[in-house]
PLY file of the C-alpha trace (Angstrom):
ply
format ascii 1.0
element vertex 209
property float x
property float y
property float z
element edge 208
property int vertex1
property int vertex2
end_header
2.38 -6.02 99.69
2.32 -9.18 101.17
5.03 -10.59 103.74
7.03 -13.85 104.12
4.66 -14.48 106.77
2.09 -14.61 104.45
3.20 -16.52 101.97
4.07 -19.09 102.86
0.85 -19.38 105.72
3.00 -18.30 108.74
6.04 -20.72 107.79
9.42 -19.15 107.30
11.69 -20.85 104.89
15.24 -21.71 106.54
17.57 -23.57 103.84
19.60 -26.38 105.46
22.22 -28.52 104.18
24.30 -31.39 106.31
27.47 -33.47 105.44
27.97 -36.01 107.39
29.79 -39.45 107.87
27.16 -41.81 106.32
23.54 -42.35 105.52
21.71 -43.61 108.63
20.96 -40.58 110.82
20.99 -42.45 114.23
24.14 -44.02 113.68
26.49 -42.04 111.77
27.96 -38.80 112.60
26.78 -35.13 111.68
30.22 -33.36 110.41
29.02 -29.61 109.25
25.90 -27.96 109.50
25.13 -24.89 107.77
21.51 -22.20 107.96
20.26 -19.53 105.24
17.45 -17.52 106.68
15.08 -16.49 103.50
14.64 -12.70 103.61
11.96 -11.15 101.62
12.53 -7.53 100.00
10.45 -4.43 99.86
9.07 -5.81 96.46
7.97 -9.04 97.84
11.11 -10.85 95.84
12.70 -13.57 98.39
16.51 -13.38 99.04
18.84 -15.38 100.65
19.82 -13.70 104.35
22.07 -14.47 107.13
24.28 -17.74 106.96
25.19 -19.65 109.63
27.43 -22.95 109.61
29.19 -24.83 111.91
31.62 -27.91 111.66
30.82 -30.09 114.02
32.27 -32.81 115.87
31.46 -36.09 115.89
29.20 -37.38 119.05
30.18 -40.25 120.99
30.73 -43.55 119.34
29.19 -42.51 115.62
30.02 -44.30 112.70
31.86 -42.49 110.12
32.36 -43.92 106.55
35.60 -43.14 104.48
33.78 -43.15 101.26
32.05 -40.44 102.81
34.99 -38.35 104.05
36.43 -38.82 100.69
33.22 -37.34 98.90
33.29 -34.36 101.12
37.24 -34.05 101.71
36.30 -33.60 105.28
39.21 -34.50 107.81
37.44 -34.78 111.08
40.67 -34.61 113.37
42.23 -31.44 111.15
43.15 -29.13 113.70
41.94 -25.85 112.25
38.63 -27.34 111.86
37.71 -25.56 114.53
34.43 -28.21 115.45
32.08 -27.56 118.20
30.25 -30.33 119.68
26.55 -30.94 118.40
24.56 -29.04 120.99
26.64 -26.08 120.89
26.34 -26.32 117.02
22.47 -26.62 116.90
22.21 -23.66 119.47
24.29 -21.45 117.29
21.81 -22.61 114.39
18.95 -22.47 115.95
19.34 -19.09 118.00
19.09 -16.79 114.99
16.22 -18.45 113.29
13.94 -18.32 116.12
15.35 -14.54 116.26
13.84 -13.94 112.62
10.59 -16.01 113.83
9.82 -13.38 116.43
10.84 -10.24 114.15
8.46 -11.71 111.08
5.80 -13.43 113.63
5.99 -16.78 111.80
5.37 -19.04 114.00
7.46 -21.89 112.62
10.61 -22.18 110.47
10.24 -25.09 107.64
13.27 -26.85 106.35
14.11 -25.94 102.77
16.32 -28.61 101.40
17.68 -30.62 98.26
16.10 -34.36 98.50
15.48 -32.40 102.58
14.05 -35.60 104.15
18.01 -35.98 104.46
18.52 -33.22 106.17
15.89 -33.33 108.06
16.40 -36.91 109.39
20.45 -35.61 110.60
19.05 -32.53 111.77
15.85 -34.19 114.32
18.69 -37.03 115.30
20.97 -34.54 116.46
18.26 -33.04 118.84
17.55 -35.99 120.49
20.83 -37.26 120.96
21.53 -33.89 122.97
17.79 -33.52 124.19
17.33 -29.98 122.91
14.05 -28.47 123.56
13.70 -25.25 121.37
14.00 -26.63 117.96
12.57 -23.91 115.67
12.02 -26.44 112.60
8.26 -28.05 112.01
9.69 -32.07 112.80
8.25 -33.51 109.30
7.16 -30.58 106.62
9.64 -29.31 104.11
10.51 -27.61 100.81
12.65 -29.55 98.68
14.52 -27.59 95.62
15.10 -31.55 94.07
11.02 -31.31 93.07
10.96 -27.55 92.71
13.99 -27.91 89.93
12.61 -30.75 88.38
9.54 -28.57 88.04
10.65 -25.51 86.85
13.72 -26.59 85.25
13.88 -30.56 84.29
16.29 -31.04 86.51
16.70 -32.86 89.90
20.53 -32.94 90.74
21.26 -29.43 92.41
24.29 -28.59 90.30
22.37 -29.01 87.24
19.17 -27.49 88.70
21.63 -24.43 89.50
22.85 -24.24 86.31
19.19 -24.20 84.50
18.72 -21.16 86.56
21.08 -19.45 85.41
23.12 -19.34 88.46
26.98 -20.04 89.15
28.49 -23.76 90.22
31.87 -24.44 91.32
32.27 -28.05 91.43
35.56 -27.86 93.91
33.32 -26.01 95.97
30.41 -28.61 96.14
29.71 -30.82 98.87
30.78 -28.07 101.53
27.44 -27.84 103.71
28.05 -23.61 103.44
28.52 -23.33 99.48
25.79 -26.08 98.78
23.24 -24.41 101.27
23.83 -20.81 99.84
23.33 -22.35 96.19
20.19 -23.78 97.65
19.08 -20.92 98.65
19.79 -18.59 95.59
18.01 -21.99 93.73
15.10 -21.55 95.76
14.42 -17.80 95.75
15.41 -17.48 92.10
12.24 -20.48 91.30
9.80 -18.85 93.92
10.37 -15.33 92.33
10.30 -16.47 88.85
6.93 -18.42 89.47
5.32 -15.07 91.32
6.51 -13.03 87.87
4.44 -15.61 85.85
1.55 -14.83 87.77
2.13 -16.51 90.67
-0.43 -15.62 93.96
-2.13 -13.69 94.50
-0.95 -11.29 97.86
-4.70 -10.42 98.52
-5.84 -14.41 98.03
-2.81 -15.08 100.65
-3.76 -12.55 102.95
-7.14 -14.02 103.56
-6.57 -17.37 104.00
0 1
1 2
2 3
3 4
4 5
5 6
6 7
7 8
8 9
9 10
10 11
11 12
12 13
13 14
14 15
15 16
16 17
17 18
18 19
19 20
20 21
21 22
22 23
23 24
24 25
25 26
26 27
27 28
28 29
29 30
30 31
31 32
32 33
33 34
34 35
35 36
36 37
37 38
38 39
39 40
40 41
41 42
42 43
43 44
44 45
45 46
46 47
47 48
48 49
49 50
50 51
51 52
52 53
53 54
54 55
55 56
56 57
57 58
58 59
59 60
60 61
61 62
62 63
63 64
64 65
65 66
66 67
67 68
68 69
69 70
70 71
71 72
72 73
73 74
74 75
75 76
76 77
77 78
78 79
79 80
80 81
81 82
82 83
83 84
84 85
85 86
86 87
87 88
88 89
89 90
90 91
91 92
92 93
93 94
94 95
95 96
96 97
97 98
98 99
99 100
100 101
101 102
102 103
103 104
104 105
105 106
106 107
107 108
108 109
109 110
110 111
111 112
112 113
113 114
114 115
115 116
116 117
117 118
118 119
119 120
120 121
121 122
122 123
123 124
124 125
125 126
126 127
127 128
128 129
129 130
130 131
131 132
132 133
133 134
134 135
135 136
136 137
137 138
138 139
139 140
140 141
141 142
142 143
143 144
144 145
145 146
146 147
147 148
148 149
149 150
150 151
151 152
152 153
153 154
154 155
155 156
156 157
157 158
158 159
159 160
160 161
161 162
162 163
163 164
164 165
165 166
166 167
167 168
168 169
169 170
170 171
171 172
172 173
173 174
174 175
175 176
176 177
177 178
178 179
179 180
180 181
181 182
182 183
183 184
184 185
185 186
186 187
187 188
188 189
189 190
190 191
191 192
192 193
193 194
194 195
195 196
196 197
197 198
198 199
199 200
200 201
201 202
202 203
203 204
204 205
205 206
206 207
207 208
């Protein structure tokens, strides 16, 4: 039985999802970050695992659009918001993944994202604006569920890509970094397992390379 360790050569799939108050990662401000660890079962079918999100609060002197705030209906000043500001936020993040790194001995965790260079690009701005030294994520390498939908499905928009799969959307629920990251994630394991019931790899192939 191969492990997630093996499969995907000692990566461990993390699925991420941002919102945040614009497009340009240096200038504009990170507003809700949200983390699904990828388990893998006793039958070698992936799963999503623990969540973890955040709202966060904007850092010093970032940008924020209102077309974005009225795409997301996020209200940065709400009260019960309850934000944290971004290092505390990436620490709570980050904490838990490089938790499941030591208990599955993968050695790095890999963004898994839709269109993730997005993502990715919020995420690596955020650590060097607050210098943080322990980020668990490969800087560059990612999964993207845009590609892996268009592959297995047709379909490159993740609502639609959802959908195909035969999964659940809730379009009041969209653009939420928690709901969109757990749809990611059921996206993502419900492609990987479909592709390894098709044939797939083979565990013994994996195990030796």
């Amino acid at each position: 039985m191969m492990d997630i360790k093996v499969r995907f050569r000692g990566f461990l799939p993390v699925v991420v999802d941002v919102e945040t108050g614009g497009f340009n990662a240096e200038t504009d401000a990170l507003l809700e970050l949200a983390a699904c660890l990828i388990d893998m079962d006793d039958e070698g079918r992936l799963v999503p695992g623990d969540m973890i999100m955040r709202h966060v609060e904007p850092f010093e002197g970032a940008n924020i659009e209102q077309a974005a705030l009225e795409f997301t209906g996020i209200k940065p000043d709400h009260p019960l918001r309850m934000a944290v500001p971004e290092r505390e936020a990436l620490a709570d993040v980050f904490q838990p993944i490089r938790r499941r790194l030591r208990e599955t001995g993968c050695k790095r965790a890999i963004l898994v994202g839709h269109n993730p260079s997005f993502d990715l690009g919020f995420l690596n701005a955020a650590v060097a604006r607050v210098d943080y030294k322990r980020n668990p994520f490969h800087p560059f390498s990612s999964f993207d569920t845009a590609t892996l939908g268009g592959l297995a499905y047709g379909q490159t928009v993740l609502a639609r890509a959802v959908q195909a799969a035969g999964l659940d959307w809730d379009s009041d629920e969209a653009h939420s970094a928690r709901y969109d990251t757990e749809r990611t994630a059921r996206l993502f394991c419900t492609i990987v397992n479909r592709w390894q019931e098709l044939g797939g790899l083979d565990p013994a192939t994996l195990a030796k390379g």
